[in-house]
MARFIKE-876532 format. One record per residue (C-alpha): residue in three letters; y, x, z. Coordinates in steps of 0.25 Angstrom, whole numbers. Each point is the difference from the previous one (the first is absolute). Example, Ala and Ser with C-alpha at 12.3 -4.5 7.8 and 13.67 -1.06 7.14 Angstrom:
BEGIN
ATOM  rest      v      u      w
ATOM   ALA    -18     49     31
ATOM   SER     14      6     -2
This chain:
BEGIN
ATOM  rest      v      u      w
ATOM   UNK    -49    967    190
ATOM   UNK      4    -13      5
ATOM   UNK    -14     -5      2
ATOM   UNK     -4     11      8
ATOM   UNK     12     -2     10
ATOM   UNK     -4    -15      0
ATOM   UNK    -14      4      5
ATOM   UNK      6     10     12
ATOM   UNK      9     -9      4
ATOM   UNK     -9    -12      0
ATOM   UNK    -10     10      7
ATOM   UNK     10      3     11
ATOM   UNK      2    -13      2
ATOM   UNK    -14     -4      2
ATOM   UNK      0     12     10
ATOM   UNK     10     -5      9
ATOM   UNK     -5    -15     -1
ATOM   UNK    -12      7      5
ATOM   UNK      6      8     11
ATOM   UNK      8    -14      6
ATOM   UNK    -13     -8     -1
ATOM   UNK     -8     12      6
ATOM   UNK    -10     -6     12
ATOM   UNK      5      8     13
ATOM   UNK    -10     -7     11
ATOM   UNK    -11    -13     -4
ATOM   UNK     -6    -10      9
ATOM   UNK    -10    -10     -5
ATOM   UNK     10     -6    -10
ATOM   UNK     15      5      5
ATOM   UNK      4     11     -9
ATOM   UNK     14      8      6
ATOM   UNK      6      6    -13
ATOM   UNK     11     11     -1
ATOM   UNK      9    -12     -5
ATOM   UNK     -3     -8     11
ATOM   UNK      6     12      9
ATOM   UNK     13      2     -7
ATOM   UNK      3    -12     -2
ATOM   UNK     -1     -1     18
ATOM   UNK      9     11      2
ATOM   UNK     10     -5    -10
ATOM   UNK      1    -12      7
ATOM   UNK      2      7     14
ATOM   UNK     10     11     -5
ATOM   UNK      8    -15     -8
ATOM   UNK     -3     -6     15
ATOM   UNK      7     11      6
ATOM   UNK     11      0    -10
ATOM   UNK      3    -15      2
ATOM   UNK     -1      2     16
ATOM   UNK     10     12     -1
ATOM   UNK     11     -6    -11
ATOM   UNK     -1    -13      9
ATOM   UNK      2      8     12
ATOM   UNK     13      6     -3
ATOM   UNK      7    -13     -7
ATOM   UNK     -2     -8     13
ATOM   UNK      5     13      8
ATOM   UNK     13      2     -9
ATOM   UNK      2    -16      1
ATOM   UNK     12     -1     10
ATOM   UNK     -4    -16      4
ATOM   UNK     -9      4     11
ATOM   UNK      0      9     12
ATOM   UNK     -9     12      2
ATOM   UNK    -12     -8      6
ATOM   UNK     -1    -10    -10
ATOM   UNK      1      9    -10
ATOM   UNK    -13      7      5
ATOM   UNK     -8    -13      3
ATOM   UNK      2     -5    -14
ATOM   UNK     -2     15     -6
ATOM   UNK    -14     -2      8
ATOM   UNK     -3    -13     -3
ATOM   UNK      0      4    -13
ATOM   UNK     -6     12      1
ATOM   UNK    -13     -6      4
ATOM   UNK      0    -13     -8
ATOM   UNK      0     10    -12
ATOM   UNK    -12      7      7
ATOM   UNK     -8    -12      1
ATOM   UNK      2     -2    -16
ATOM   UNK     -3     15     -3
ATOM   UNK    -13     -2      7
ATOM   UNK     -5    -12     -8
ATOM   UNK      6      5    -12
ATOM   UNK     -9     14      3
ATOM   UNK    -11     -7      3
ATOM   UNK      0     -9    -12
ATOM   UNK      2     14     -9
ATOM   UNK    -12      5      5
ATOM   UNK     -7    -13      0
ATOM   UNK     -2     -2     12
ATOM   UNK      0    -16      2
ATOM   UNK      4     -3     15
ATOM   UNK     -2    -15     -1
ATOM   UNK    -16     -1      1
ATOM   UNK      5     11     14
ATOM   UNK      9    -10      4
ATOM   UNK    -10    -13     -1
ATOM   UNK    -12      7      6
ATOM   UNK      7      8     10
ATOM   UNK      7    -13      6
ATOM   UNK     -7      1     15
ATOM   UNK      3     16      0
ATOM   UNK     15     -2     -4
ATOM   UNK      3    -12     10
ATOM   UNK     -4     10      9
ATOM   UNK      9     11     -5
ATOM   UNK     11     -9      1
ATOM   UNK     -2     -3     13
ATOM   UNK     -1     13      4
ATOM   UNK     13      3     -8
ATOM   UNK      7    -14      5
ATOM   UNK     10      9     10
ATOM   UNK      3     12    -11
ATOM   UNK      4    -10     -8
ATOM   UNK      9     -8     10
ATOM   UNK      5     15      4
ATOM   UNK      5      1    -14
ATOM   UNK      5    -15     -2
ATOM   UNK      8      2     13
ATOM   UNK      6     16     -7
ATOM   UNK      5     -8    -11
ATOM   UNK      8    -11      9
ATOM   UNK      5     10      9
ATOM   UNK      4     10    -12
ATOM   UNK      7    -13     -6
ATOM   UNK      7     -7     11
ATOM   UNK      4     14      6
ATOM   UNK     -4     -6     16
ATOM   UNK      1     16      3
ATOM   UNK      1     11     -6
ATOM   UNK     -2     15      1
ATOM   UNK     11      4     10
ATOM   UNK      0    -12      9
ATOM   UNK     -4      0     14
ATOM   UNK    -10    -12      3
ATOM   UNK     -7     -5     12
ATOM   UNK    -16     -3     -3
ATOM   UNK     -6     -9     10
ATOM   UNK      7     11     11
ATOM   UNK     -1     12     -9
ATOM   UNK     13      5     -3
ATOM   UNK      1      9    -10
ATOM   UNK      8      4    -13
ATOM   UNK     -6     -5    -14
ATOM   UNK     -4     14     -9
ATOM   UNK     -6     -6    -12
ATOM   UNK     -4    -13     -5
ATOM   UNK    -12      1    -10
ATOM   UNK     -7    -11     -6
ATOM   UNK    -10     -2     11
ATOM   UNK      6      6     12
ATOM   UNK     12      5      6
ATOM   UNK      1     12      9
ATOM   UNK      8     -1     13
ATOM   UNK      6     12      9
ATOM   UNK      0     -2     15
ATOM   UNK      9      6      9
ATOM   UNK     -9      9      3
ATOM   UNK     -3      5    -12
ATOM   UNK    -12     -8     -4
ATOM   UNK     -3     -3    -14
ATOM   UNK     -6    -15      1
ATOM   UNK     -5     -4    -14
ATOM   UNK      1    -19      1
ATOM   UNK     -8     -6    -12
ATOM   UNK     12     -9     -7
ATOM   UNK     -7    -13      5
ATOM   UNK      3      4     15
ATOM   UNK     13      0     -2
ATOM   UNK      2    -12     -8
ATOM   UNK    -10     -7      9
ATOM   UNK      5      4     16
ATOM   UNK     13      0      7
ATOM   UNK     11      9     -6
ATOM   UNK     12      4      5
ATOM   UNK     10      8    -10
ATOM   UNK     11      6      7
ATOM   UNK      5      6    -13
ATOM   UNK     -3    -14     -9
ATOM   UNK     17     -6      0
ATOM   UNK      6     11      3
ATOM   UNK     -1     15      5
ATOM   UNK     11      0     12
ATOM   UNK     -9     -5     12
ATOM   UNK      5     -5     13
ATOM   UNK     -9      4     15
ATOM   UNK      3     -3     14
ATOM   UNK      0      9     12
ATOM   UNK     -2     -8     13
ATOM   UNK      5      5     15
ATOM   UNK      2     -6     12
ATOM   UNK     12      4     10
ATOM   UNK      4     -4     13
ATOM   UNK      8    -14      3
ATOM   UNK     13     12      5
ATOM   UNK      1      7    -15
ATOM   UNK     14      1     -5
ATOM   UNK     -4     -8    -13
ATOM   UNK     10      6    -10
ATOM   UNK     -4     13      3
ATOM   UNK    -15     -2     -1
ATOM   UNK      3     -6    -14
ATOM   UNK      9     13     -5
ATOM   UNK    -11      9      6
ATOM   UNK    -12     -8     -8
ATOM   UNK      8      1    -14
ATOM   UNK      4     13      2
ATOM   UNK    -14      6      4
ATOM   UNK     -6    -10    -13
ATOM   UNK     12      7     -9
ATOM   UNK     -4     14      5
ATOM   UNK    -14     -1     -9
ATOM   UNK      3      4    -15
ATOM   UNK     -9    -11     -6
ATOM   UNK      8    -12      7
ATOM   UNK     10     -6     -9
ATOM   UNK     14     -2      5
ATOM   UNK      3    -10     -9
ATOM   UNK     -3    -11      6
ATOM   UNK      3      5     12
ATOM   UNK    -12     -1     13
ATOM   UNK      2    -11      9
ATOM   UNK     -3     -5     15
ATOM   UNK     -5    -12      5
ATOM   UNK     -1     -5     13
ATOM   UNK    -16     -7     -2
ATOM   UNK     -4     -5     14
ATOM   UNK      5     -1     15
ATOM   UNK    -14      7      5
ATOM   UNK     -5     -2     15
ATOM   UNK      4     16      3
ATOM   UNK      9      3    -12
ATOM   UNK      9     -4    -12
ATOM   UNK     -8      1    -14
ATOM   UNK      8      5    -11
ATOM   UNK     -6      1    -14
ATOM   UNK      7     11    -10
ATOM   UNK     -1     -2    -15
ATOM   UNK      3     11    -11
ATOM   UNK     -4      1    -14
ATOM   UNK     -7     12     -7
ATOM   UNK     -6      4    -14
ATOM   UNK    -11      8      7
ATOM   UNK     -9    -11      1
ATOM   UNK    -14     11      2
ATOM   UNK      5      6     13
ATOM   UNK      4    -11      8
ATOM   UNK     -8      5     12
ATOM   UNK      6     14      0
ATOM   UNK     13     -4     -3
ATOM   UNK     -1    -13     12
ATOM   UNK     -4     10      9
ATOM   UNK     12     11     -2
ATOM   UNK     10    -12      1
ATOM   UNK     -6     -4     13
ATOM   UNK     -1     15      5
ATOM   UNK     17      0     -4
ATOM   UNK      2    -12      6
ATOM   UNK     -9      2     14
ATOM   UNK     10     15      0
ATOM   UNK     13     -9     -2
ATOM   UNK     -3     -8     11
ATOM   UNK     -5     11     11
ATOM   UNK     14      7     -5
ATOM   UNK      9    -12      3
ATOM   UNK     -9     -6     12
ATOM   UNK     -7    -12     -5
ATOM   UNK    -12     -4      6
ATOM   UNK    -13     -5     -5
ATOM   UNK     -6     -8     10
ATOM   UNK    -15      4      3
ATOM   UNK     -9    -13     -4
ATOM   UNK     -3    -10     12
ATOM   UNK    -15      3      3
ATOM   UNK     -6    -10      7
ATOM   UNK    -11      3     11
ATOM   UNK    -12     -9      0
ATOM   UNK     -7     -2     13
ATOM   UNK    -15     -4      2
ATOM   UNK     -1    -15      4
ATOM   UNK      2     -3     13
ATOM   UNK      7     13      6
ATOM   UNK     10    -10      8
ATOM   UNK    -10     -9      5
């Protein structure tokens, strides 16, 4: 009895030798066997397993911010790719070197081709890192001015005043002039410029500027709006009013309500905007 289960067990495990080493495609003298295939897709699902369990360590960490924590979450992610693909192409014995030695014209080619993706990631990873913006802050690009959506490894998405979804590649931004109004601190201060004539009661023009700048919700009392005399101007005195706000986006919209409740003030308490001087220019030799 014991002879005759030594023979079906030794005949089962001929059979699934069989079934691993079974030739599913041939070419000249490359073989790709059933073994060869499982032993690729175990090494994906481990690579994913890795990618995940390393993922959430660096995201429970609580020695880096959000964005870092992504930029190294991703730096990882991909170096492990890079390994599963060698490690799957060395299961299914596929050597890559001869590839890599005979194809050296085509892949100086590729890389230059790829010379800008790759710059478009290398400056992700320093913005992620050094946190120069983030999602929320209110930049200015080279004149575009516009609140920062999402920072991905290769671009960042911008939204304009108007409504505008402007995708940069990361190595514009690393790259032109920036200007973050959100980078030290989210309290902003802006100016309002008017010019009055040389009669205005001064201490009244002051209470009427900070009072129409107080009236909009999104200007902060604390510090308070402030007057300054900035110019004596051939036809007027030039006053610049300053105020801080957190709502940094609709500076445009909010500058001109101030200006609409500061121009009513002043047409209520009789204060005067002189009219530009307009200079006439006559042809040459009119008086001659």
């Amino acid at each position: 009895m014991n002879e005759i289960n030594n023979v079906i067990n030794d005949n089962v495990n001929v059979t699934f030798k069989e079934i691993l080493e079974y030739k599913i495609f041939s070419l000249g003298k490359y073989n790709l066997t059933v073994y060869e295939i499982i032993g690729a897709f175990m090494i994906l699902i481990i690579g994913l397993v890795v990618s995940k369990i390393i993922r959430r360590l660096i995201y429970k960490s609580e020695r880096f911010d959000l964005g870092k924590k992504f930029a190294f979450s991703q730096v990882f992610h991909y170096v492990i790719v890079i390994i599963m693909f060698f490690l799957v192409m060395k299961m299914l014995g596929l050597d890559m070197s001869p590839l890599l030695v005979g194809s050296s014209v085509i892949l100086v080619g590729i890389g230059l081709g790829l010379q800008n993706l790759f710059l478009d990631f290398i400056s992700g990873i320093i913005i992620l890192l050094d946190r120069t913006i983030r999602v929320g802050d209110v930049v200015d690009l080279d004149g575009i001015i516009g609140e920062v959506q999402e920072i991905k490894m290769r671009t960042t998405t911008i939204l304009t005043r108007d409504n505008k979804s402007i995708i940069f590649p990361n190595s514009v931004l690393t790259k032109n002039r920036l200007v973050n109004f959100s980078h030290n601190d989210e309290v902003v201060a802006f100016e309002i410029t008017v010019g009055v004539h040389y009669d205005t009661d001064l201490e009244l023009l002051e209470k009427l500027m900070v009072e129409a700048a107080l009236e909009h919700e999104s200007v902060l009392k604390d510090p308070l709006p402030s007057v300054r005399l900035e110019n004596f101007g051939d036809s007027s005195l030039d006053f610049k009013m300053f105020y801080h706000t957190k709502n940094l986006f609709r500076q445009p919209t909010m500058r001109s309500n101030i200006r609409k409740s500061i121009l009513r003030k002043f047409r209520e308490n009789e204060i005067n905007i002189p009219y530009p001087i307009r200079t006439l220019d006559f042809p040459k030799n009119t008086f001659q």
